[in-house]
N, C-alpha and C positions, 0 to 999 in steps of 0.2 A: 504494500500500500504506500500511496505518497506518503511524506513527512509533511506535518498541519503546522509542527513547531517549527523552528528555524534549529540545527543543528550547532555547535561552538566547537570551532576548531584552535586548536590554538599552538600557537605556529609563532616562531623566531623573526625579528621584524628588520628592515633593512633602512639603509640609507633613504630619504625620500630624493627623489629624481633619479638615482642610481637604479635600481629596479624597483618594477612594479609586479606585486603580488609575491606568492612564493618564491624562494629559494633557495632554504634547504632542504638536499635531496630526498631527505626521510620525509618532510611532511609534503614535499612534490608529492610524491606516491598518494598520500590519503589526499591531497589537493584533486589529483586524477582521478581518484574513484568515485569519490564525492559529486563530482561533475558530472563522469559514466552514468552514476546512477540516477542523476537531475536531480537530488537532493539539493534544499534551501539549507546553507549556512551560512554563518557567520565566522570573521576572525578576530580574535582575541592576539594582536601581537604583543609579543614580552623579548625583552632585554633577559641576553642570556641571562644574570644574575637576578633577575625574577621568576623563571624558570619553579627553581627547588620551593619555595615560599608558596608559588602559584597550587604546584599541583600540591603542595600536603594539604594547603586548605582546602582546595576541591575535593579531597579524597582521593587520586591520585592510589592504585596499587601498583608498586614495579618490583619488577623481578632483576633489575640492572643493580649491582653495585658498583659502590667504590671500592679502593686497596685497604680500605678501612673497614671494610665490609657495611658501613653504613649505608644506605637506598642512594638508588644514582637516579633523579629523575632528569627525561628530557622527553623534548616532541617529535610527534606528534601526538599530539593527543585529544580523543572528541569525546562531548556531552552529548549526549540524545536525551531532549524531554519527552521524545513522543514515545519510549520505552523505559519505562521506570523497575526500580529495583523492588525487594519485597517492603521496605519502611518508606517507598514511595518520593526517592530520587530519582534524577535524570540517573540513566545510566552513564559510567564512564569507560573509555576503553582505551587504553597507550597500546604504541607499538603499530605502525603501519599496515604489517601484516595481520595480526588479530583485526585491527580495524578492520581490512578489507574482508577478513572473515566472520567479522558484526555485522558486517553492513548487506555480504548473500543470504546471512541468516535472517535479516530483518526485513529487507527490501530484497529480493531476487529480479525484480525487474527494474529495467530493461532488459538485462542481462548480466548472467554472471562474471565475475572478475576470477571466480575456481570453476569453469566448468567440470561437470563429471568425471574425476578420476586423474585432471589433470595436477593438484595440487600438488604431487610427488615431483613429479617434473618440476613444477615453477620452484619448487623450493630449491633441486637441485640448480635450474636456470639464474636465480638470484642469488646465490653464495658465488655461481661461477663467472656470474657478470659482476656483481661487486667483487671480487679480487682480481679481474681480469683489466677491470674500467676505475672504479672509485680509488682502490685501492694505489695503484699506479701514479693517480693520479694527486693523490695526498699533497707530495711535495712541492706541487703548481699551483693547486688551490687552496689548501691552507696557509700559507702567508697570505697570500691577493685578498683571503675573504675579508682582511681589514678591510678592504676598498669600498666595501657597499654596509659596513655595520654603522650603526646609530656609535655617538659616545659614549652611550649608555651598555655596550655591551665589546667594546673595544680592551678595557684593560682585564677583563675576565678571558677574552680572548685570546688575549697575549699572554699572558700567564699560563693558560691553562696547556696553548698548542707549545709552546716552548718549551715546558716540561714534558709535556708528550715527544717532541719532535728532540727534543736534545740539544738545539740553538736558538740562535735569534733568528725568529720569522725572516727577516734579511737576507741570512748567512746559508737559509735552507737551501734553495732551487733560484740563485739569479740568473733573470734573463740576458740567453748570451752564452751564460757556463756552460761545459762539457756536462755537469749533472741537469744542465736545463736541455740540451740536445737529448741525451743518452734516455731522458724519460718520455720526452716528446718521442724518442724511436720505438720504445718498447711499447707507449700508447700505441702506436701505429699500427705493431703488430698485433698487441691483442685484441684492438677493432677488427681486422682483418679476418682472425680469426673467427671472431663471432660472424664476420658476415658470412663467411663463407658455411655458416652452419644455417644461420638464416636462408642464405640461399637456397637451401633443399625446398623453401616451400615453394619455389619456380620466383618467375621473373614480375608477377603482376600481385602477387602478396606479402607485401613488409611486416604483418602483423605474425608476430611468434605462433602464435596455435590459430590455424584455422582462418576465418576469413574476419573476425570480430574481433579487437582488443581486449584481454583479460591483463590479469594482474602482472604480468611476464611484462608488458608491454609497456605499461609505467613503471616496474620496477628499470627499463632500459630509458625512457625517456625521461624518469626523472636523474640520470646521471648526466644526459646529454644536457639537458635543461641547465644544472648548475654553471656545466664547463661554457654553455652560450652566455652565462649573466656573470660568470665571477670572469673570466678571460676573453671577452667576447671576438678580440685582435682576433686572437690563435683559432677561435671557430670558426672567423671571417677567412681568415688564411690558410687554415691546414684540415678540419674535421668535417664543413659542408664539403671538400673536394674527394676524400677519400673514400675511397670505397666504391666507384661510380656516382658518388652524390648520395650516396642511402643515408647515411647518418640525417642528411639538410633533410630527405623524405621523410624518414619515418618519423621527425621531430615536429616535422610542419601537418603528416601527417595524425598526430596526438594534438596540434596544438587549442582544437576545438576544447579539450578538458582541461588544457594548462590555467 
């Protein structure tokens, strides 16, 4: 059945002019599904460091920690009123993929985002395109993502990937460096390969299963999506050319739900 209420999605906020709408990759995905399925929502943007605050007070359960083992929240994550709990809350749900698997449990139409029996697949399809795509791609787009953040979530940023990363954002992947080639070559390659797997489906279907977009498909579009809004040079010049042009299709092809 449609949704009567307006859904809350709530999603990481970005520079104003620098982009518009979503842009990290995780809540691209429930951004995509959310659309698929013509569902009314809304966005609650928050400054990284509102983030943890936001979801305890909502209720918020996550199965992510820290090295502390204390609870790791982050987004995406939606309220539904129009599905309430047993003490008669909105439901809540983190996690993109649970989301999209809330969302053929509650809505199955238009259509599903798991079709029948497919979900073993996408799951395998999404670990091997996030270490194939995202993963690679760490060293190029986490420094630049200062470029599009609010100053409200800049020095949590900084902090947080520099510890993660082991240097200064700077010092990680400059452009020009043999380590900014040498990741630009290995991107190359494991686009390639992906396409060439896509390719089995013939010459006139870019969509992963079958003739319809399911969850496979935003999980690949919302990787392309980030690397067009955090580096958008390098998509002008190197990621709409490759591959025959597939990457600019299948992106422009999704972008009715972006």
């Amino acid at each position: 059945m449609p949704n009567t209420k307006v859904i809350t999605l709530y999603d990481t906020s970005s520079r104003e002019g620098r982009v518009t709408g979503s842009w990290n990759a995780m809540s691209l995905k429930t951004r995509l599904s959310l659309n698929f399925k013509k569902l009314q929502f809304q966005i609650v943007w928050l400054e990284y460091p509102e983030i943890e605050p936001t979801m305890q007070r909502i209720g918020v359960i996550t199965t992510y920690t820290k090295p502390d083992g204390s609870p790791f929240y982050t987004v995406p994550v939606i309220m539904d009123p129009n599905h309430t709990t047993p003490d008669g809350k909105p439901t809540i749900i983190a996690d993109s993929w649970k989301i999209a698997e809330y969302l053929d449990e509650k809505y199955p139409e238009p259509g599903l985002l798991f079709p029948k029996g497919s979900k073993p697949l996408q799951s395998v399809f999404h670990d091997y395109v996030t270490k194939t795509i995202l993963s690679n791609a760490i060293p190029i787009l986490l420094p630049r993502i200062t470029d599009i953040l609010n100053d409200g979530s800049l020095e949590y940023w900084r902090v947080t990937r520099e510890a993660y990363l082991g240097a200064k954002l700077e010092e990680v992947c400059p452009k020009g460096s043999e380590k900014w080639n040498d990741t630009w070559d290995t991107l190359q390659k494991g686009f390639s390969e992906i396409a060439a797997h896509l390719d089995k489906n013939g010459p006139d279907n870019d969509f992963v299963i079958g003739t319809q977009a399911t969850f496979a498909d935003f999980i690949l579009v919302s990787m392309l999506q980030i690397i067009y809004l955090v580096v958008p040079d390098e998509w002008e010049g190197r990621i709409q050319h490759w591959d025959n042009g597939k990457w600019k299709k299948i992106r422009e092809g999704c972008a009715v739900w972006l």
